[in-house]
N, C-alpha and C positions, 0 to 999 in steps of 0.2 A: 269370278263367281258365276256359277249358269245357274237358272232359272227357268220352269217353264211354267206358264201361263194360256190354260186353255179357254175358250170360249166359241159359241156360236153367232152367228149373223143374227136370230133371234135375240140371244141374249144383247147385243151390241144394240140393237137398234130398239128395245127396250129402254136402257140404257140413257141415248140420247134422246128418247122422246122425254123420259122424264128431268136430264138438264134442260132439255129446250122449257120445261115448262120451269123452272125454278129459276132459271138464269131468264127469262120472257127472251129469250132468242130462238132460233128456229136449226137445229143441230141434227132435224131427221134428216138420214139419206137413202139411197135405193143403192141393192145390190152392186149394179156396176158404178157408179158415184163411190162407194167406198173402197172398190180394185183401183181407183185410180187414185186412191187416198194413200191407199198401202203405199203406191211409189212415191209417192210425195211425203210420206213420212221414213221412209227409207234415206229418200234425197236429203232430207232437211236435219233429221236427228238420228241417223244412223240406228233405227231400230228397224230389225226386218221383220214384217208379220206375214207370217206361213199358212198354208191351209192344206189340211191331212184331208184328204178325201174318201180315206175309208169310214174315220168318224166323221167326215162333215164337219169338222170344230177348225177357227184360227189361233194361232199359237204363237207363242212370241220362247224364241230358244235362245240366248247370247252371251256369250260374256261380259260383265260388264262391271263397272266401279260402282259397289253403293252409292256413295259418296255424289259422285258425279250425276248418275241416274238421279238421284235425290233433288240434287241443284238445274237440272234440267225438267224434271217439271215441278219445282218450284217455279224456277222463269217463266214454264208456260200458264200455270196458274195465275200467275200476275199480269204477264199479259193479258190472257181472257179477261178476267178482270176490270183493267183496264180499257176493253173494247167496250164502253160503256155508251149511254144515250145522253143525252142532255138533262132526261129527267132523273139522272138515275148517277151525277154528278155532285148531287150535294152528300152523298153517302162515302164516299170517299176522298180524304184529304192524302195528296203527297206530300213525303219532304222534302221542302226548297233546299234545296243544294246546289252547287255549281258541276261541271261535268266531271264525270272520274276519269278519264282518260280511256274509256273502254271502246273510243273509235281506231285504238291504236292493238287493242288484243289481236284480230284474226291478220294483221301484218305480223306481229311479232309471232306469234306462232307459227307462219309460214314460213317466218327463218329461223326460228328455232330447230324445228322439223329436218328445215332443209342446211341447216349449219350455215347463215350466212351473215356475215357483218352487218350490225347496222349503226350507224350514224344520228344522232340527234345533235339540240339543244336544249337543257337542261339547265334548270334554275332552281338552287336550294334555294332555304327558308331563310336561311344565316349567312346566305350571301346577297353584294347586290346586286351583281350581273353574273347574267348567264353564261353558262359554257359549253363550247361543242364538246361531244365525248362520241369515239366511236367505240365498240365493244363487241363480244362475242355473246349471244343471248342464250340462255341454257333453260330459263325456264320463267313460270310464270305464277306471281303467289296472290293468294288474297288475305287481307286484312283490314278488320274493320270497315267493313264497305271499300277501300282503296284495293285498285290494281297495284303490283308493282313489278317490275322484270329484274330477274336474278341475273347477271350477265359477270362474263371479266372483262375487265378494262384493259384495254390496248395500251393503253398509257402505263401504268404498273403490275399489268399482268392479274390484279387482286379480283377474285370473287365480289361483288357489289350487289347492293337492290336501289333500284331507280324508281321512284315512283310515276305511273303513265301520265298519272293527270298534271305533270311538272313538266311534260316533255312539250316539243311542239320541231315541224319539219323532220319530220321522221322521216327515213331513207334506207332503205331495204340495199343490201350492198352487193354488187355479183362479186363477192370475196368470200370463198370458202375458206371453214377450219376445221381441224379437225378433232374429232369428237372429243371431249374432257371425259375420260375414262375414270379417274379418279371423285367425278362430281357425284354427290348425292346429296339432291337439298333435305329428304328426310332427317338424314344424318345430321346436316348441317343445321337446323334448323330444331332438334331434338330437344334444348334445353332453353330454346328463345323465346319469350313471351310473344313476340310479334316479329317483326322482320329486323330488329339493330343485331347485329352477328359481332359481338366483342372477339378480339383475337390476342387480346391478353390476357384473360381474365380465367378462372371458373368456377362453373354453376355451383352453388353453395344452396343447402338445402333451407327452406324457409319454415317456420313456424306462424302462421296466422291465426287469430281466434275471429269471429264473427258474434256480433247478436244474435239470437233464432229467427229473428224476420229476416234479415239476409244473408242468413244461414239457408233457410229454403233458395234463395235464387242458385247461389255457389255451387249447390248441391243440383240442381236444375240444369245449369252451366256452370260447367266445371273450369275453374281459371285458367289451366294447364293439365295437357295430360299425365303429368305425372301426380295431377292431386291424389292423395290418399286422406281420408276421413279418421282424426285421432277422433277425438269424442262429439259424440252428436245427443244433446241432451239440452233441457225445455231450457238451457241458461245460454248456451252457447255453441257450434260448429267450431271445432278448432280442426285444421288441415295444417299437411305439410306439402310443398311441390319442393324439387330440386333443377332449379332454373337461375339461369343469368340473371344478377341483378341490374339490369338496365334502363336508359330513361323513362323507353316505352311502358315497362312494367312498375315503374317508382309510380307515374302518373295515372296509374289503373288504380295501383291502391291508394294514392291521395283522393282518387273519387269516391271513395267508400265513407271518409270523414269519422264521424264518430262510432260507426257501424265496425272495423275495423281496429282487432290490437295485433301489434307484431309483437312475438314469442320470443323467437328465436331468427336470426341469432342478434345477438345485445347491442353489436355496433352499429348493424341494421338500424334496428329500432331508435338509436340516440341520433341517424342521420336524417330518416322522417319527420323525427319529432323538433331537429334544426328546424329543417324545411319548412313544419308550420308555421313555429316561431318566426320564421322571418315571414310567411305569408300574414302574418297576425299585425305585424310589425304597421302593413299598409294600411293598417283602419286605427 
């Protein structure tokens, strides 16, 4: 998608005089202070800012991913953000988490990029020692807050997703492969709730109803892209998506609880309604 985006040094420093005052930080700069800004936001986030000299205006021309652009200054909003004072700490609480594995992204993508073997070890949930696995990395997904790297395994040759924050001794390999022509995680990924890729299975279309209070979120955030909206009325949201029925997606709608009926299809709905039962079982 290109995009152009015009502006003057006036309107810019406008601008930051009035974040300097609502953020109490100090974001005025002088003419040359912001030429040298330009290269360092060229360096850092790959966006170039131009200057037309007949209008006197800077411009921002590029191609670039909504999507990505989006989550790029997201990040940097949070950052800022987070460049807080002391006094200025009780206003924002994070959530305690443990690390997601995202000291491991700009390796994996360097060999991605560059097609080259990498090596860890890696420890599922359901198992209880770890395993070395080497593999060919293709690509890079998010969900749910978790990284995870789509790769094939050297071992069985299979398409896999590994999760980053699972790995540990990562080793970037001088073993080239060559390119998997046939990949495409869109594709691959088309009918998946999240990252589990069944390879026997398929997508079967779903029927869910909602209450109207979480009928607004659904419709807010949508479960899947393939939701489409049957009725939306003061009683109920009822959608269809045509998706895998997989753990990761059993476990989305057991968190809806009573907010949540399944339509369709019937043997769906008697496998959930197991599931409770034995969750009920525990009390």
């Amino acid at each position: 998608m290109r995009t152009t985006q015009r502006t003057t040094f006036t309107k810019i420093a406008d601008y930051l005089a009035i974040e300097s005052e609502i953020q109490d930080s100090n974001f005025n700069t002088s003419k040359r202070t912001f030429q040298r800004d330009i290269a360092d936001i060229a360096s850092i986030y790959g966006i170039y800012i131009k200057y037309d000299f007949s209008g006197k205006f800077y411009y921002i021309e590029e191609e670039f991913d909504p999507e990505v652009n989006d989550r790029l200054f997201e990040a940097f909003d949070v950052y800022n953000a987070l460049k807080i004072n002391e006094q200025n700490k009780q206003y924002i609480y994070l959530e305690k988490r443990h690390a997601q594995g995202t000291e491991h992204l700009y390796g994996l993508l360097h060999a991605i990029k560059n097609r080259l073997q990498v090596s860890f070890v890696y420890q599922k949930y359901y198992q209880e020692n770890a395993e070395q696995r080497s593999v060919r990395p293709l690509a890079l997904k998010e969900f749910k807050y978790r990284w995870y790297l789509v790769a094939q395994d050297e071992h069985d040759k299979c398409v896999k997703t590994y999760a980053l924050d699972r790995m540990v001794n990562l080793d970037i390999l001088k073993v080239r492969f060559p390119a998997k022509e046939d990949f495409d995680l869109d594709d691959m990924l088309k009918y998946c709730f999240g990252i589990i890729v069944p390879h026997d299975e398929e997508p079967q279309k779903v029927v869910l109803s909602f209450d109207p209070f979480q009928g607004k979120y659904i419709k807010s955030l949508p479960l899947h892209e393939t939701q489409k909206i049957l009725i939306d009325t003061n009683d109920e949201l009822r959608i269809s998506l045509y998706i895998y029925l997989t753990h990761d997606f059993k476990m989305e709608l057991l968190s809806y609880g009573e907010a949540l009926k399944i339509v369709e299809p019937k043997w769906f709905a008697e496998e959930m309604k197991e599931i409770y039962h034995k969750a009920l079982k525990q009390y």
